[in-house]
Legacy VTK file of the C-alpha trace (Angstrom):
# vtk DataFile Version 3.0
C-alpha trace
ASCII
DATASET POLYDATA
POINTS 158 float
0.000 0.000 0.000
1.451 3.441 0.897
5.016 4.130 1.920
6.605 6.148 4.384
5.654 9.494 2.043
1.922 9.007 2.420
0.803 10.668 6.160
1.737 13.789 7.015
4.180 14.791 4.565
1.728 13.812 1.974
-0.940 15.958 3.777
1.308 19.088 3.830
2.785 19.000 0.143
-1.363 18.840 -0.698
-2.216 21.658 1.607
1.026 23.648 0.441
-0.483 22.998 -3.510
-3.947 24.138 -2.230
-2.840 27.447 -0.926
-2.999 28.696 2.917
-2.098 25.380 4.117
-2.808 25.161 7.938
-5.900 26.180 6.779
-5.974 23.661 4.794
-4.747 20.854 7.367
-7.326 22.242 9.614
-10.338 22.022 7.462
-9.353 18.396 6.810
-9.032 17.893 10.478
-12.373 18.752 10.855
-14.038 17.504 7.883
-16.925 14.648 8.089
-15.038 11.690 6.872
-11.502 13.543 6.570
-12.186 14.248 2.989
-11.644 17.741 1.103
-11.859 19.389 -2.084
-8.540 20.509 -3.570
-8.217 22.098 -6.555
-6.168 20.816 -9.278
-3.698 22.027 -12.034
-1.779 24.524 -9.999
1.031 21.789 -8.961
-0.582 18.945 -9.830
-3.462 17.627 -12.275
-5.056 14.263 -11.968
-5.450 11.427 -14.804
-8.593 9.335 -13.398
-8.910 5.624 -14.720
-11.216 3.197 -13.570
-10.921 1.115 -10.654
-9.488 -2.234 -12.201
-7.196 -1.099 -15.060
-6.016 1.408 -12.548
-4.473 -1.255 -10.505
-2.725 -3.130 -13.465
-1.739 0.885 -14.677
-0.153 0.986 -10.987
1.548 -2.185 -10.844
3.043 -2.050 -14.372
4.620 1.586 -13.220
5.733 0.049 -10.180
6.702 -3.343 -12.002
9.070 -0.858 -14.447
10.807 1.073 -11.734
8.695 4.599 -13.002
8.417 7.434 -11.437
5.521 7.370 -9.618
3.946 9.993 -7.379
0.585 10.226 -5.503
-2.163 7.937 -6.194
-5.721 7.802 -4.534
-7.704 5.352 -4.850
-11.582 6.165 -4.249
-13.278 2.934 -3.697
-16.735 4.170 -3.591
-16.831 5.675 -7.293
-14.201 2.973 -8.601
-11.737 5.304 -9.383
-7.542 5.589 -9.042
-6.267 9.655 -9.195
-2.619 9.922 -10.540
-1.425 12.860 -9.581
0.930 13.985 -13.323
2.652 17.564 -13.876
0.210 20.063 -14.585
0.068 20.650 -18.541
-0.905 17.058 -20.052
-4.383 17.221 -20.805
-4.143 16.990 -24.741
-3.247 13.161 -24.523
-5.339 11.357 -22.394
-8.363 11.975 -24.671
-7.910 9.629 -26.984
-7.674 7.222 -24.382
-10.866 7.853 -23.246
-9.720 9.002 -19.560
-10.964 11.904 -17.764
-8.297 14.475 -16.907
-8.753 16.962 -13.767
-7.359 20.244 -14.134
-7.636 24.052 -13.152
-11.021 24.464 -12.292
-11.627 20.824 -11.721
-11.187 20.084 -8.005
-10.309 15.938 -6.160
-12.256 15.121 -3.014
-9.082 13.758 -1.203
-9.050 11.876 1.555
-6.505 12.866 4.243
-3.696 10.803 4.295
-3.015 11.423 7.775
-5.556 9.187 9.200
-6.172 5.390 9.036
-8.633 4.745 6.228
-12.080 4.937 7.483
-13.276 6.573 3.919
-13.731 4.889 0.885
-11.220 7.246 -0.320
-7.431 6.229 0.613
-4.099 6.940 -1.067
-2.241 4.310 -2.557
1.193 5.006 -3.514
3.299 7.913 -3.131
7.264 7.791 -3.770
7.749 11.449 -3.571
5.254 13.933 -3.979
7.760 16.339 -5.742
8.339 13.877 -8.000
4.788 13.618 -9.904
3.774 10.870 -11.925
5.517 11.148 -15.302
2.752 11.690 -17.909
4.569 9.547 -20.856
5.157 6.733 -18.506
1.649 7.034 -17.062
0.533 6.990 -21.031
2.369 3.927 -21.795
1.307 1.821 -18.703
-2.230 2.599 -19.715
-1.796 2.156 -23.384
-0.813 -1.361 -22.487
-3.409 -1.890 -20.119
-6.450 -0.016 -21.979
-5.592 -1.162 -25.164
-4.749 -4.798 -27.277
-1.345 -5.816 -28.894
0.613 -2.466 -26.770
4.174 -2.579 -26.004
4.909 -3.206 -22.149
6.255 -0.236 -20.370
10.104 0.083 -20.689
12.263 -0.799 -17.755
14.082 2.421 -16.458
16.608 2.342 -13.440
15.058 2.982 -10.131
15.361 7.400 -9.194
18.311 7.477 -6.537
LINES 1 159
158 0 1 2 3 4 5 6 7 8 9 10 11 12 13 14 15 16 17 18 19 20 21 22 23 24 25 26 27 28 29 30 31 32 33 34 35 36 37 38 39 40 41 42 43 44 45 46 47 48 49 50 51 52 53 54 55 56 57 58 59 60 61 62 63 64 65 66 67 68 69 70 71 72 73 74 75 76 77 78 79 80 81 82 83 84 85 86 87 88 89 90 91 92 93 94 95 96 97 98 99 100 101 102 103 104 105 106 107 108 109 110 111 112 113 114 115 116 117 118 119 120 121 122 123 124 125 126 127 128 129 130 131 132 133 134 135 136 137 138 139 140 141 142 143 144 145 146 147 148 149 150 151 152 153 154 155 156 157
């Protein structure tokens, strides 16, 4: 599941991207169910994929030693959130995934508390280090589509 990232570092790079963050932290502190709306495509935009090819998306990322940065999983829609670079939006289209950006906003659960939410976050290496769009692209080219090459093997980030 999550690493060492995901808690309250996670939590305070999300309420840093959000804006007045202990504002931020505080509002999630006191939120039914620990869950907020942040706004996306400031630091960060979101690639959403469904539930089960999200998972194989993940694991063939993980599998090829990509970057990978923040990834929440909301169980009750049956969707995984990738947090990529902001400025991507142009080629998920065609792959028939919706893309979150500015003016879109992610109820996010806070990854500071044990998961009583349907929403939870699943992976996070580094937070500064986003998801890498092409990589993302290529996990879920071989995942969404037939007869795709498998992502390319990269050496692990130091």
């Amino acid at each position: 599941m999550c690493d060492e990232f995901c808690g309250p570092a996670l939590a305070a790079w999300l309420a840093r991207a959000a804006g007045e963050p202990q504002r931020c932290l505080d509002e999630w502190e006191l939120a039914k169910n620990r869950v907020m709306l942040l706004p996306a495509g400031a630091d960060w935009d979101a690639v959403r994929i469904p539930e089960r090819p999200g998972h194989e998306v993940l694991a063939r990322l993980r599998d090829g030693s990509a970057p990978v940065g923040p990834v929440m999983w909301d169980r009750r829609c049956g969707f995984l959130y990738f947090l990529v670079p902001p400025g991507s939006e142009d080629v998920w289209s065609p792959l028939g995934l919706r893309f979150l950006t500015r003016g879109g906003w992610l109820a996010a659960a806070d990854p500071r508390r044990p998961v009583r939410h349907p929403a939870q976050w699943l992976y996070s290496r580094d937070a500064v280090r986003l998801t890498a769009p092409a990589y993302l692209y290529i996990a879920c080219l071989g995942v969404l589509t037939t007869g795709a090459r498998p992502l390319p093997r990269v050496p692990a980030p130091l």
